[in-house]
Structures are given as structure tokens and as C-alpha cells.
C-alpha positions as CSV (number, residue, x, y, z in Angstrom):
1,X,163.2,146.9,73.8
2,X,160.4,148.3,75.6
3,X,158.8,151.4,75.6
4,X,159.3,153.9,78.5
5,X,156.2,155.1,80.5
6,X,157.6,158.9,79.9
7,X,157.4,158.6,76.1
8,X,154.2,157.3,76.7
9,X,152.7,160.1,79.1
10,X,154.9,162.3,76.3
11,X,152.6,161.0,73.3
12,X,149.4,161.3,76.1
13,X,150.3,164.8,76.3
14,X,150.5,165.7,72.8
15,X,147.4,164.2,72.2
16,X,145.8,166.0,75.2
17,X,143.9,167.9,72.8
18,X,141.6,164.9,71.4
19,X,138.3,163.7,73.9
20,X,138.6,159.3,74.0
21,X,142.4,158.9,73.8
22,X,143.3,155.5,75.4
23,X,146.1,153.1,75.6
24,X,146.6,149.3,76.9
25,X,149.7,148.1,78.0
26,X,150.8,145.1,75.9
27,X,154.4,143.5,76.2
28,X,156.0,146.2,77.4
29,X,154.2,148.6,74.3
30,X,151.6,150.6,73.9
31,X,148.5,150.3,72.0
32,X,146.5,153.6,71.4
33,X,142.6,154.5,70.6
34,X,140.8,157.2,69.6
35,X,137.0,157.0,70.4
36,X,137.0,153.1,71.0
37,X,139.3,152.3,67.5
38,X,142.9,151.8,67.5
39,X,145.1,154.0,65.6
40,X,148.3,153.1,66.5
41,X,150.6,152.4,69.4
42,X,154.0,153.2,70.6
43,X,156.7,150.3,70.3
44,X,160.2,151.0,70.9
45,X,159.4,154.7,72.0
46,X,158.7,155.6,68.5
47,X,155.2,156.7,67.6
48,X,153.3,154.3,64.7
49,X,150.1,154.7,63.0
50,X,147.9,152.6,61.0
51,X,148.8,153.6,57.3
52,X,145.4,154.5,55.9
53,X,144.7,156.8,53.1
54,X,144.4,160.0,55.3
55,X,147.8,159.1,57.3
56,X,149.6,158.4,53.9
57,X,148.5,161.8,52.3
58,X,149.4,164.0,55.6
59,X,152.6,162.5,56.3
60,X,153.8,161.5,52.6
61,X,157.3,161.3,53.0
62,X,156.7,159.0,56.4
63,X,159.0,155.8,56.7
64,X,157.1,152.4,56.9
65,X,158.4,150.5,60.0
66,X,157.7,147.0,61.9
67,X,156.1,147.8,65.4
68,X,157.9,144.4,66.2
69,X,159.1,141.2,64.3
70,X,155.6,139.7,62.4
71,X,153.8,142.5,62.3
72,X,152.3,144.4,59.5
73,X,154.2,147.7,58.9
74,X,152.6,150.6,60.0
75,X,153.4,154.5,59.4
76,X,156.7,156.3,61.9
77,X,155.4,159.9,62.9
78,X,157.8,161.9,63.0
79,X,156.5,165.4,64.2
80,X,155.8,164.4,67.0
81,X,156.4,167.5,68.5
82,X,153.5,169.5,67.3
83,X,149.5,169.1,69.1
84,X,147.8,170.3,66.3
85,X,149.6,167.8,63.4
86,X,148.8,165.1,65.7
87,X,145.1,166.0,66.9
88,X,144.9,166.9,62.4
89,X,146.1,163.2,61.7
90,X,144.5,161.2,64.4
91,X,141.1,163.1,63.8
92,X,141.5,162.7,59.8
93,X,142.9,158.8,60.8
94,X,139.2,157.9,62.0
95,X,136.6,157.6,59.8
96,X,139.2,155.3,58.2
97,X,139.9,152.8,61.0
98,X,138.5,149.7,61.6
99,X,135.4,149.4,63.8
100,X,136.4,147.3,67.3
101,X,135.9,143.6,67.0
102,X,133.1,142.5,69.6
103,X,134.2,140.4,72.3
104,X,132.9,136.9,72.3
């Protein structure tokens, strides 16, 4: 199932509050960056981070779920609902995160 473009301007909207937030369509998800690094995405129109050290200790009761069938699993955020939990997490999220790979 594919995500919905509302969900997405949803999540865009919660995250209004953080400069560089980006997203690239990809199969009918979402993938989304902070400052040039990718954090997470939406799949299913359920939002998923990376589950790095900061995300883990934040959201420590977060369920681990497959973005789709292959894929590692990555963190389900569940408040959703508040700016300033997200803007904490993604913001905490970044030191953490993998540098871009450089295109050939």
C-alpha cells in the first residue's frame, strides 16, 4: 500500500519547525532528510526512523517495523502529533546518521 500525499504534507508540517527537511518520492513512499542525511521515511502512512542510539533512548518503548518486505527494520513513531518531540528526535537523530554517499 502506498502512502498518501496528505500524510505526507501531515509529517512536512510537523516537521515545519526544522530548516533542510526534504523528501524523495520512491515507489509510492517517502524518503525523508534532515540537512542532506536521511533519517527516515514514510511507508504505509506510518512514520519510520533510523533506530540509532538517540532515537532508541527518546522513544524506548517504540515498536521495530519493516518499511517494506527486505528491508532492515527501522523505529514506528508514534507521537506524531507533537512539533517539538519530533523537531527533539530528528535534531538528536543527526549527529548519528550516516553521511550521504557521493554520487559516482
Amino acid at each position: 500500500m502506498a502512502s498518501s500525499k496528505e500524510y505526507l504534507d501531515f509529517i512536512l508540517e510537523q516537521l515545519s519547525q526544522l530548516d533542510e527537511i526534504a523528501y524523495r518520492s520512491m515507489m509510492g513512499e517517502y524518503i525523508l532528510y534532515y540537512r542532506g542525511k536521511i533519517f527516515g521515511g514514510i511507508y504505509d502512512d506510518r512514520l519510520l526512523v533510523k533506530p540509532v542510539k538517540s532515537a532508541i533512548s527518546l522513544m524506548p518503548n517504540a515498536t521495530y517495523e519493516l518499511p517494506y518486505e527486505g528491508a532492515k527494520e527501522m523505529l514506528l513513531v508514534d507521537d506524531v502529533d507533537s512539533k517539538e518531540f519530533l523537531s527533539k528526535l530528528i535534531e538528536a537523530m543527526y549527529s548519528e546518521l550516516p553521511a550521504p554517499k557521493k554520487k559516482k
